[in-house]
Each structure stands twice: as C-alpha cells, then as structure tokens.
VOVEXLUM-554494 format. One line per 3 residues: number of its first residue (from 1); for each residue x, y, z of C-alpha. Coordinates in nm, 3 decimals. Example, Ala and Ser with C-alpha at 12.3 -4.5 7.8 and 13.67 -1.06 7.14 Angstrom:
// VOVEXLUM-554494
1	1.230 -0.450 0.780 ~ 1.367 -0.106 0.714
// end
This chain:
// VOVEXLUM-554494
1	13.126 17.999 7.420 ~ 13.128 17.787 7.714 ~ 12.996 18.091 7.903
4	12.716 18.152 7.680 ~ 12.596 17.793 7.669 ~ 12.569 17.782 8.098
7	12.453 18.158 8.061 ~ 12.117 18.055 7.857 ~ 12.081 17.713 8.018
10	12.079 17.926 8.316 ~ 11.808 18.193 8.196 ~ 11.609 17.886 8.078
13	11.605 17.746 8.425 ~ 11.491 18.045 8.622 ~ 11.196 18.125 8.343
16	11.087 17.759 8.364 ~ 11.112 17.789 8.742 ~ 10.901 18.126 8.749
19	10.642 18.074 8.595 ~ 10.324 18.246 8.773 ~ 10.055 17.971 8.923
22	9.725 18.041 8.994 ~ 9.413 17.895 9.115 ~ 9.177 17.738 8.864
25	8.830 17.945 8.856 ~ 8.664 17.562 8.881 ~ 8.872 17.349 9.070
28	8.887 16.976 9.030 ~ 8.752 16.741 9.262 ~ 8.779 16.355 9.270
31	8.614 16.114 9.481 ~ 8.697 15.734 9.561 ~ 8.412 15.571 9.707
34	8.305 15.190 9.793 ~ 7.949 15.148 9.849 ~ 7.863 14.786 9.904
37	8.153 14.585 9.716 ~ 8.122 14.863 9.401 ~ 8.441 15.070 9.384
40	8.308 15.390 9.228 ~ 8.544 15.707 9.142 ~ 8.421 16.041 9.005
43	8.627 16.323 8.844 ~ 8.505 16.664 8.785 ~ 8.526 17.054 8.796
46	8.351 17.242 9.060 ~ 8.236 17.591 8.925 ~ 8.116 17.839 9.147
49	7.778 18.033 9.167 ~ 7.940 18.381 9.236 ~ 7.626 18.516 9.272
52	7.469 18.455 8.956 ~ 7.172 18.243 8.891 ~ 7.241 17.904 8.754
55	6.972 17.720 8.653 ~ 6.763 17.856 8.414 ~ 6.982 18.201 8.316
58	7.314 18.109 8.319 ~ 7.259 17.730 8.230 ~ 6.946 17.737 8.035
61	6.656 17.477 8.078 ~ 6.658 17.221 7.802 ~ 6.989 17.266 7.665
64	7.235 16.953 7.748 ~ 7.493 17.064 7.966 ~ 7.855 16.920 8.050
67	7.733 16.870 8.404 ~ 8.046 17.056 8.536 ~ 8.342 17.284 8.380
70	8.649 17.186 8.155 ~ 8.699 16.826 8.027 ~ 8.445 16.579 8.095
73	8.285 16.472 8.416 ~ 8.374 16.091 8.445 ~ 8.209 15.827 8.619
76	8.413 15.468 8.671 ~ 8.191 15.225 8.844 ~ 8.372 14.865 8.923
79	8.033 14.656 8.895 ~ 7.701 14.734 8.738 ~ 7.457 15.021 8.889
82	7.112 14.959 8.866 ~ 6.885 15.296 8.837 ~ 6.519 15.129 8.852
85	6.465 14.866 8.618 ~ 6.814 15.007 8.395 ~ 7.152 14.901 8.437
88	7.445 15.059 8.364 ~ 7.739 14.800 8.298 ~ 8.075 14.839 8.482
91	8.332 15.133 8.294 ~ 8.399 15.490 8.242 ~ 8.128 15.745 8.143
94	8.136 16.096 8.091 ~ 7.825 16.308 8.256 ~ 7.597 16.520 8.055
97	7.268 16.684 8.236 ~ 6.966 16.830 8.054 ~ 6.793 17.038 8.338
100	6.487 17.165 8.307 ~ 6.233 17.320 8.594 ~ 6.084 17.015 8.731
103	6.331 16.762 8.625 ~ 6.683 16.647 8.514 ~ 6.791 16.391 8.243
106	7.122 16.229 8.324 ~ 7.299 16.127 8.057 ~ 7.567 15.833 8.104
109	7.805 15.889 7.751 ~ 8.070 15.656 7.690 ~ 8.280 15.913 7.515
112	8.507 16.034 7.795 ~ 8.788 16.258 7.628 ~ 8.579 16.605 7.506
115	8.651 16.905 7.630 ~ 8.239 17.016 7.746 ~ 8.009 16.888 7.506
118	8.091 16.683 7.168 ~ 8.106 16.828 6.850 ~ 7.855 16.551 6.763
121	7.629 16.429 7.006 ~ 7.591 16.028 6.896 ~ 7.283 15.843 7.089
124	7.413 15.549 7.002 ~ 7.718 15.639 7.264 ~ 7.420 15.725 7.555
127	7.491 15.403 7.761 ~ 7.207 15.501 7.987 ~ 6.961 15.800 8.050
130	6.855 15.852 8.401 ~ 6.552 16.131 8.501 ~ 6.554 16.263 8.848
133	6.319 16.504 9.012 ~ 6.469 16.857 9.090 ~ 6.471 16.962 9.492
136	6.475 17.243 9.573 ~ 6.705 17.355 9.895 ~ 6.664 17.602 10.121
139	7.017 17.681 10.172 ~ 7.285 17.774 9.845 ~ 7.566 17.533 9.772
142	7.855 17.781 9.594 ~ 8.059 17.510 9.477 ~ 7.873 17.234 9.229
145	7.918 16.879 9.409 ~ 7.855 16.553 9.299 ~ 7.906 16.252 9.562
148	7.756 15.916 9.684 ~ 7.576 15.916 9.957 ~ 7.284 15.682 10.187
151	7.502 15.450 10.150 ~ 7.368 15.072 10.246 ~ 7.541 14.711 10.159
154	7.297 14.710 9.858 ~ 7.199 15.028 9.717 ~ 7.340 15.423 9.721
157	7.224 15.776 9.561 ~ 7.430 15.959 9.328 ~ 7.369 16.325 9.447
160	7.455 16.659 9.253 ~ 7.379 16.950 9.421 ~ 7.432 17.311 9.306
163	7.347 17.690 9.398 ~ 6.998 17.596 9.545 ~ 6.897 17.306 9.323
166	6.974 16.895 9.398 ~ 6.939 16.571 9.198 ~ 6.927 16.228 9.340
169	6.956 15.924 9.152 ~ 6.921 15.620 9.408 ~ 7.047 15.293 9.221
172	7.082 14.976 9.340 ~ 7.407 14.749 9.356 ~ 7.460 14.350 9.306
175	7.613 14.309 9.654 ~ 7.423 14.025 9.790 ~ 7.503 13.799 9.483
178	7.836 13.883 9.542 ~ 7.808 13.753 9.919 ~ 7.640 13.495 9.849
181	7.863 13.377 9.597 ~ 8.182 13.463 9.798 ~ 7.977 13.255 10.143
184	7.933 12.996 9.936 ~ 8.331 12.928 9.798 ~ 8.499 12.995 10.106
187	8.256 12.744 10.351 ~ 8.311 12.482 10.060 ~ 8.684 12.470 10.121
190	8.863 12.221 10.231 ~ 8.953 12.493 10.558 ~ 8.712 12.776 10.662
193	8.772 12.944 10.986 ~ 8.601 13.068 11.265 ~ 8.584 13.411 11.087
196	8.467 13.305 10.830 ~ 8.182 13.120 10.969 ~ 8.121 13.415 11.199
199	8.123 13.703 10.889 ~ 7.891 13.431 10.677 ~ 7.642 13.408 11.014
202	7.687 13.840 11.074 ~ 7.578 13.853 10.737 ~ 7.269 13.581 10.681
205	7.166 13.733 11.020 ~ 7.188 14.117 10.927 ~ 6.999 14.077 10.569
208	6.751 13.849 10.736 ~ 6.823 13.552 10.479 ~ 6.822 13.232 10.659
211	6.816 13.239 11.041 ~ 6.853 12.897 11.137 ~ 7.190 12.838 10.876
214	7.332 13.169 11.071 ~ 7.283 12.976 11.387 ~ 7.456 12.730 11.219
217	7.756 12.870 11.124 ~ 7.756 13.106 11.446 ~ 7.733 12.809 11.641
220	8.084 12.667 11.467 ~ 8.252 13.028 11.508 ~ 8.226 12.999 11.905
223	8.338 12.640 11.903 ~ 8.649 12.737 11.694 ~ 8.690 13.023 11.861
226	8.606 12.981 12.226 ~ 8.395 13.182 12.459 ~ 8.671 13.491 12.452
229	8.564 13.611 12.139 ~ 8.248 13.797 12.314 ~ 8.208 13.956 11.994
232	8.102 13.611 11.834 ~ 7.885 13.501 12.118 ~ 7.741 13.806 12.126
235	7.635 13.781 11.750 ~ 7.515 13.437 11.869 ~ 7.277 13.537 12.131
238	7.129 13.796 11.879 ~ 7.024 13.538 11.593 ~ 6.926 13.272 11.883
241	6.706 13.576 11.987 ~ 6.556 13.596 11.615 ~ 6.520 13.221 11.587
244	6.305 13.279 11.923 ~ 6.492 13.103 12.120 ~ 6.532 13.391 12.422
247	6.624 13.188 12.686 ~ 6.953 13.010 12.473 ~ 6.990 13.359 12.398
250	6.980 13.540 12.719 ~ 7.244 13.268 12.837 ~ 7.499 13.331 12.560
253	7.481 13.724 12.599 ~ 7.535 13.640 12.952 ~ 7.856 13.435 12.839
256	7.950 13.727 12.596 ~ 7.913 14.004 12.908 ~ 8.119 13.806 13.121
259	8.446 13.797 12.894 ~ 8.348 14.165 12.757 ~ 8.411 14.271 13.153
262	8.711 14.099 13.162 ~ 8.857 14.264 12.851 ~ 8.717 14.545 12.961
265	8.501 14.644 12.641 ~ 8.220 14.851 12.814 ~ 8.079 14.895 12.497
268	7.972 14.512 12.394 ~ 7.924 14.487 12.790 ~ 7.649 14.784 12.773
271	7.490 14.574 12.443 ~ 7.486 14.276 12.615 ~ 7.324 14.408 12.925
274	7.034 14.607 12.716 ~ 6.989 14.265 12.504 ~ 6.940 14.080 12.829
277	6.700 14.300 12.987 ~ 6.478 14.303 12.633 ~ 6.480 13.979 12.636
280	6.400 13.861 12.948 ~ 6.045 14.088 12.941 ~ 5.961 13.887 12.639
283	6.018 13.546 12.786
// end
C-alpha cells in the first residue's frame, strides 16, 4: 500500500514538473517610471503585427479597442496628470483606445479587472477621455509599445506606438508645487544644511523662479560648505552670472576651477573655463 501511495505521489510529481511552457503570442511588458516626482507604472500585452495590417483591418476604425491583448492595460499614476486643461486624479486605470484615421480617443476606465473590453461599457466609470492626433511613421514597430517619454521636471508624453501608427499624449505634472512646498519645510527647520540650501538655490536657479533668493541660499551653501565643494561654487558663479553680476561671477568660477583641478574633475574644470571665457566678453 505503502508502495502505491509513494508510486502516485511520485507520478504526480513528474506530470506537475513536465508540464510543456511556451511563449505567450503577446508578451507582457511593465514599465516603472518617475517623471518629475510622479511615480507612474504601466502593465500591458504587446501583440505583434506579423504582417498584417492593424489599424483599420484588423482593428477597425471606430470600434473601442482594449488598447493591447489579454487582461486590461493598467495605468497607476502616484500624483495627478494633467492632459490640457483635464486632470486625471492619482490611481489605477485600465486603457481603452477608439482609433480612427486622423485621430485616437484615449479612454482612462477605472474598471481594471476585465479580460479586453467590459461586458458593459459604463461612462460613468470613464475617469478621463484624452484625443490625440495619429502620426504616421515611416518605419514599422512589430511589437505594440506604450512608454513615457520627453521627460522634463514638469511635464512628460505618454506614447503608444504600433505597426506604423503613434499617439502622443503630452500632460503636465504638479512638480513645482511639490518643490516648492518641500523648499519651503525643510529651510524652515530648526537645521537645514548646506545641501539643502544648495538643491533649493540649483532649483530656483534652473526654473528661473527667483534669482536673487537662489543667490541667497547659494551664498549659505559655500559658507557651510567651504570652497571644496566646486560643485556649489560653481552653481554660484552661474546664478551671480544671471543676477548680472559677471565679474562676482567670473571670480567664483575661478574659485570653483581651482579646487576642480585639484580633485581632478576635468569635467566641472572644462565648465568653469567655458563660463569664464563667456563671461568675460560680456563684461
């Protein structure tokens, strides 16, 4: 009996263990991306063209489509998206697309769990619908992709591009209120570092906010941090240079070059030496 029992736990094993894998037809893709201070993830199926045509034939113009293969494609977004003058509010959507010749609507659905389309397509579940302009490309992409790309601190595009056809839906993100809010916290504390005061400056300086408070805080960085940190004193020069001040600021690259050559950083030292010469024509 005993035999019998390990005999059939045995034949179990080995058909559990052989069972035959093989490649899915669309494979699944998922992609983690930050753009600004938005964490934004997006799962989906990546059918192939095989040499059929898509758009139009095989996927007819006007019909909604599941934007993909196999359960839903899902969009998580950490913070809101703004596409124009809508917003789409932080959570998971699923991805339906209407294509037509000229255009696409993109359909944001906050019904995640079909398998392709609903049985029952409920507007009131359309958290946002976003039309996009078709381009057409002169090259064919086999495998449908979606990603996030032209990235900047404040805004991205959410691309899908398949067989010869692409969709781009530039949004816009609420990183600078979350900067400014963040700036504002940590330089109210009772201790704030040079960093700090050096990352608040980078940034006022970079989105062109408020020159002279950049100075400001830049101006604390190097005094907490010392001449060494080039890096700092080379941001320094660059928003004395924008405050118009080229002569403090052709002094302070000078600074910054000096302790780049002694740490041997060629590449602030090249920076420092092309700032210099710009700036001295302009005096």
């Amino acid at each position: 009996m005993k035999k019998l029992i390990l005999s059939s736990f045995v034949c179990i094993s080995l058909f559990t263990q052989a069972q035959v894998q093989t490649p899915k037809a669309s494979p699944v893709a998922k992609i983690e991306q930050r753009a600004g201070l938005t964490d934004i993830t997006i799962s989906y199926s990546r059918p192939a063209v095989n040499g059929r045509k898509i758009f139009g034939e095989l996927i007819p113009f006007g019909v909604r489509w599941r934007l993909g293969a196999n359960e839903n494609t899902k969009i998580t977004t950490s913070d809101v998206l703004i596409f124009g003058s809508d917003t789409l509010q932080a959570g998971t959507y699923a991805l339906f697309a209407t294509p037509n010749q000229d255009s696409w609507a993109i359909d944001f659905y906050t019904e995640t769990t079909n398998w392709g389309l609903p049985e029952k397509w409920e507007t009131s579940k359309v958290a946002l619908t976003v039309i996009a302009k078709v381009k057409k490309m002169p090259m064919v992409t086999e495998n449908l992709s979606i990603s996030i790309d032209n990235m900047e601190f404040n805004s991205a595009v959410l691309s899908i591009t398949w067989d010869k056809t692409q969709i781009s839906l530039p949004f816009t993100l609420n990183t600078k209120e979350k900067v400014l809010a963040s700036i504002e916290k940590v330089l109210s504390a009772s201790v704030v570092t040079a960093n700090d005061y050096n990352q608040a400056a980078s940034y006022y300086f970079t989105e062109q906010i408020d020159m002279k408070k950049a100075l400001e805080w830049s101006t604390k960085a190097v005094e907490m941090k010392g001449v060494s940190a080039y890096w700092m004193t080379r941001l320094k020069s660059q928003i004395q240079a924008a405050n118009g001040d080229l002569k403090g600021a052709i002094e302070t690259a000078k600074i910054s070059l000096a302790e780049a050559e002694k740490d041997g950083d060629q590449n602030y030292v090249r920076m420092n030496q092309l700032s210099i010469e710009e700036w001295s024509k302009k005096k």
